[in-house]
N, C-alpha and C positions, 0 to 999 in steps of 0.2 A: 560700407563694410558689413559685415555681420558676424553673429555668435551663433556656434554650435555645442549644443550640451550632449556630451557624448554618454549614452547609457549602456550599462553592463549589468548581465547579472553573476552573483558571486555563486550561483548553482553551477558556470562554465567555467572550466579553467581560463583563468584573467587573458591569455594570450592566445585563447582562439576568439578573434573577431572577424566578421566578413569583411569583403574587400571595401566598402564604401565606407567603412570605420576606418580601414587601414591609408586610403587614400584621401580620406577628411584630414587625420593626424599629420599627414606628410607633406599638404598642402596649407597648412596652416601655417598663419604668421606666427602666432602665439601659441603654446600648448598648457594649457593651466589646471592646476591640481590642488584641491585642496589641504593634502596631506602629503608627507615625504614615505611614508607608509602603504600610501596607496597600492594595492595589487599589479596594479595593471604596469606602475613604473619599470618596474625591470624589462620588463619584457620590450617597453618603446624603447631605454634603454641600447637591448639587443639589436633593435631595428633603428637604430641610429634617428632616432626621435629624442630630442632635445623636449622635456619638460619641466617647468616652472614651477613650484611653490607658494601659493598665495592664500591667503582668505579669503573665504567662502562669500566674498561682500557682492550682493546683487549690485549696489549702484557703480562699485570698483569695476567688474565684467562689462556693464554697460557702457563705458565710460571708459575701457580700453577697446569693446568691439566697432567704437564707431570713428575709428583709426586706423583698424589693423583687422583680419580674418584671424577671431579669437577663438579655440576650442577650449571649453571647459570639461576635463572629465569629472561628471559625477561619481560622488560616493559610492559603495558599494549599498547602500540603502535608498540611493534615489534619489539626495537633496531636493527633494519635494519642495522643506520651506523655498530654499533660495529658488527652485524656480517658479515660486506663484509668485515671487518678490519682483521676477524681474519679466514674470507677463505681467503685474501692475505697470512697472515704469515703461515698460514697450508701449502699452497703451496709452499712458501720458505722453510719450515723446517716443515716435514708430521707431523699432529698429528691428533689424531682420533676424529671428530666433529658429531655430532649428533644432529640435530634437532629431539625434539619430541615435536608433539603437546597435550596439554593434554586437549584441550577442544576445539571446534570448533561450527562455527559460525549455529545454524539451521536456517530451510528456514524462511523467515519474519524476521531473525535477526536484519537486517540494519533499517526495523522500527521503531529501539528501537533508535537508530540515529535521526531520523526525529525527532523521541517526541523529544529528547534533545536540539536536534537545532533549534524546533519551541518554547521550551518553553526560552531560551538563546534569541531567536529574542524577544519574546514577553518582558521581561524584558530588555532587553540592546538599543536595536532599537529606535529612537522616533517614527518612520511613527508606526511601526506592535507595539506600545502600544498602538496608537490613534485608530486602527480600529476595528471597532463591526460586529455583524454581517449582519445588513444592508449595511455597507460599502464597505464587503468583498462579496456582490453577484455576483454584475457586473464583478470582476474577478471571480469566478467561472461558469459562463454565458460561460465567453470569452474562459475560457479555456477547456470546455468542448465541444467548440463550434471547439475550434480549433483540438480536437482531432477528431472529426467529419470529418472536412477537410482530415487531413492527410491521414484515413482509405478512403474516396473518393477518393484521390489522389494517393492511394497504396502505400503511403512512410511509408511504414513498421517501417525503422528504426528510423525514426522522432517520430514513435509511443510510444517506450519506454517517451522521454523527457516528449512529452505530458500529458501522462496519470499522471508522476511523479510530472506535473503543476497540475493538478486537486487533486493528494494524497495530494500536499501540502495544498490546500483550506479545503482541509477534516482535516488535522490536524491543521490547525490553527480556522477552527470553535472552533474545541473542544477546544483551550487553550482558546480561548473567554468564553466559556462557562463553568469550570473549577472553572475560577474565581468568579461565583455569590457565591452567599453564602445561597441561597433557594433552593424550591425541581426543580428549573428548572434546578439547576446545571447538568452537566454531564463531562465523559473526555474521550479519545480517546476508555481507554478499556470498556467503555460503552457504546460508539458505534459499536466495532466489538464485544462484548456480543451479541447486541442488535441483529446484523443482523449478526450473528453468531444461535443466538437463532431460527430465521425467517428463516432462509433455511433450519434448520434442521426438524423446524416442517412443511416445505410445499414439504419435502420429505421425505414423510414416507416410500415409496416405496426404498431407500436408507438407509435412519435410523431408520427404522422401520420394520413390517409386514408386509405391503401392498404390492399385486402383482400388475405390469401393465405390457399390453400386448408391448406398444409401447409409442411415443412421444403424442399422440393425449390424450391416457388416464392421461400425465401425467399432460398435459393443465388442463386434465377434473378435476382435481382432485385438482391442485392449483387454480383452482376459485372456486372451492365449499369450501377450506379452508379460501381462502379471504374472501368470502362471510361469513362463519361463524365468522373470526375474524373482521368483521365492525358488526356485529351483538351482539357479544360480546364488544364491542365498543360502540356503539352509540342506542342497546336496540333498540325499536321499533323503531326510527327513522334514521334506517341503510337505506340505499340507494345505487343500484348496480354505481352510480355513487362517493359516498366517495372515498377521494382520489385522485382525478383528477386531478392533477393542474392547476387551469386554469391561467396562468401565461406564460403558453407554446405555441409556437408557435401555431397562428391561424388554420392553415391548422392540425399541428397534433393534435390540442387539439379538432377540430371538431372530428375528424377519432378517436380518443379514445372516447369521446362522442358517437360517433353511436355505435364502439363495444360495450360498455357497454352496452348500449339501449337493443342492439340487443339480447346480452346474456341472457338479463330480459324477452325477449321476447315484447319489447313495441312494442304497435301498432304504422302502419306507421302514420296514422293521425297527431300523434306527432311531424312529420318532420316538418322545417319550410315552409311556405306559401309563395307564390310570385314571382316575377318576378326579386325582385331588382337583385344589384351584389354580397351582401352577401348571399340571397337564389341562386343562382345559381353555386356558390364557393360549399356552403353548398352539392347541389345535385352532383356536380363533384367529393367533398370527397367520398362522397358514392358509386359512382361509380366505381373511382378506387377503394375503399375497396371491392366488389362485383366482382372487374377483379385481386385481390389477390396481389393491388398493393399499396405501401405506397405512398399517396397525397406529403408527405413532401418531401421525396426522388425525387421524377417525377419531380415537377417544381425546385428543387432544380438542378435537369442534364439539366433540360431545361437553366435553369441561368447560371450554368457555361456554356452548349454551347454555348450560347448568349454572355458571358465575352468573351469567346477565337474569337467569330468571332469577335466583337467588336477590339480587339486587333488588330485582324488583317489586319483589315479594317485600322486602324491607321497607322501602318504598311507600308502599301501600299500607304496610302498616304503622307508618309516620302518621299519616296524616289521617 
């Protein structure tokens, strides 16, 4: 005879399993479950699967599958211990073990993780019930700030954690905002609607009919939909500049400034006038934008090489 350890993960709804889960269960002598709790019970239930109750005992399984074709379903975490317990005793005294999975985890599964553990922080935590989201900017600044770094510094692998510090800001906006109880409320899956919805419509050429020849037409064609959707937006009083942050660093929020300008086709007149050191900042963004180069990036390399000689100089003068 043998035993089948039936694995599930709790990211799927308990009652969708593929067919060789569904035909293990129905050909089994035995159907054995740890808990009356289990997930997955109702649903075999539904499907006229008779399951059992028992302890979780590796030598009890062993020792009922070499009688009868016994399914054990695992926990929703895996029963790991019990099953090294009972590939020890298969190896002491053979008997035929079988993992099948009957549902497996799809990509953005672990997501579904986050939400639970940001909404478990947000109720159990004192600090993450106090914060709003005024509170919580300056850590998404910092850590978006810090992903910036890494990809500077080509630490690739630091790149995973980081971006994972920033998903976290993103899902704990949403549980903030969850909680209102008016139309500003919103929650996580209303944020990837949202901008789930937004990329689909600013590639038609993807999900749609439109042909493009190359990258250039695809620019040309997500600012003529931006521009239609601030138009749709804000009616006669759209403006190729809605949208800007101006909260953004100085240098890049000038150079998104001119682009836009630019794309409207404004007259230069409009630049600003002067001598001082903000017009002349001003006229260096433009320039690098004109030599195809980002202002923010440029003195950003100029600073760190400035930090590292700094250092060095220190350095030197240690010893």
């Amino acid at each position: 005879m043998a035993l089948t350890l039936l694995a599930t993960t709790h990211r799927v709804a308990p009652g969708l399993l593929g067919w060789k889960a569904w035909d293990a269960l129905r050909s089994a002598d035995r159907v054995l479950a740890g808990s009356a709790e289990h997930p997955l019970l109702p649903y075999l239930a539904d499907a006229g699967v008779t399951a059992e109750v028992a302890e979780p005992v590796a030598a009890d399984l062993a020792t009922a599958a070499r009688s009868a074709s016994v399914l054990w379903i695992a926990a929703p975490d895996g029963d790991e211990d019990l099953m090294r317990e009972l590939g020890r005793l298969a190896v002491a005294d053979p008997l035929d073990i079988e993992v099948l999975h009957g549902s497996y985890d799809l990509p953005g599964a672990r997501l579904l993780d986050l939400v639970t553990v940001m909404d478990t922080l947000r109720r159990e935590c004192p600090w993450d019930r106090e914060q709003t989201h005024a509170t919580l900017v300056p850590y998404l600044l910092e850590e978006a700030y810090e992903v910036v770094e890494t990809v500077e510094d080509g630490d690739l692998g630091a790149l995973r954690e980081e971006l994972g510090d920033v998903l976290m800001q993103v899902a704990f906006h949403s549980v903030v905002a969850s909680e209102r109880d008016d139309e500003t409320a919103f929650t996580i899956d209303d944020v990837a609607a949202g901008i789930v919805d937004k990329l689909v419509r600013r590639h038609p050429h993807v999900f749609g009919d439109v042909t493009v020849s190359g990258s250039d037409e695809v620019n040309a064609n997500w600012e003529q939909i931006k521009a239609a959707e601030r138009a749709g937006k804000n009616g006669a009083d759209a403006s190729v500049l809605d949208g800007v942050p101006m909260a953004q660093p100085a240098l890049s929020l000038a150079a998104q400034l001119q682009r836009r300008a630019a794309r409207a086709d404004a007259p230069a007149a409009l630049r600003p006038d002067g001598d001082g050191i903000g017009e002349r900042l001003f006229a260096l963004v433009r320039e690098a934008r004109e030599r195809g180069l980002d202002p923010e990036a440029e003195l950003r390399a100029v600073a760190r090489s400035y930090r590292d000689r700094v250092r060095s100089w220190e350095n030197e003068e240690r010893t």
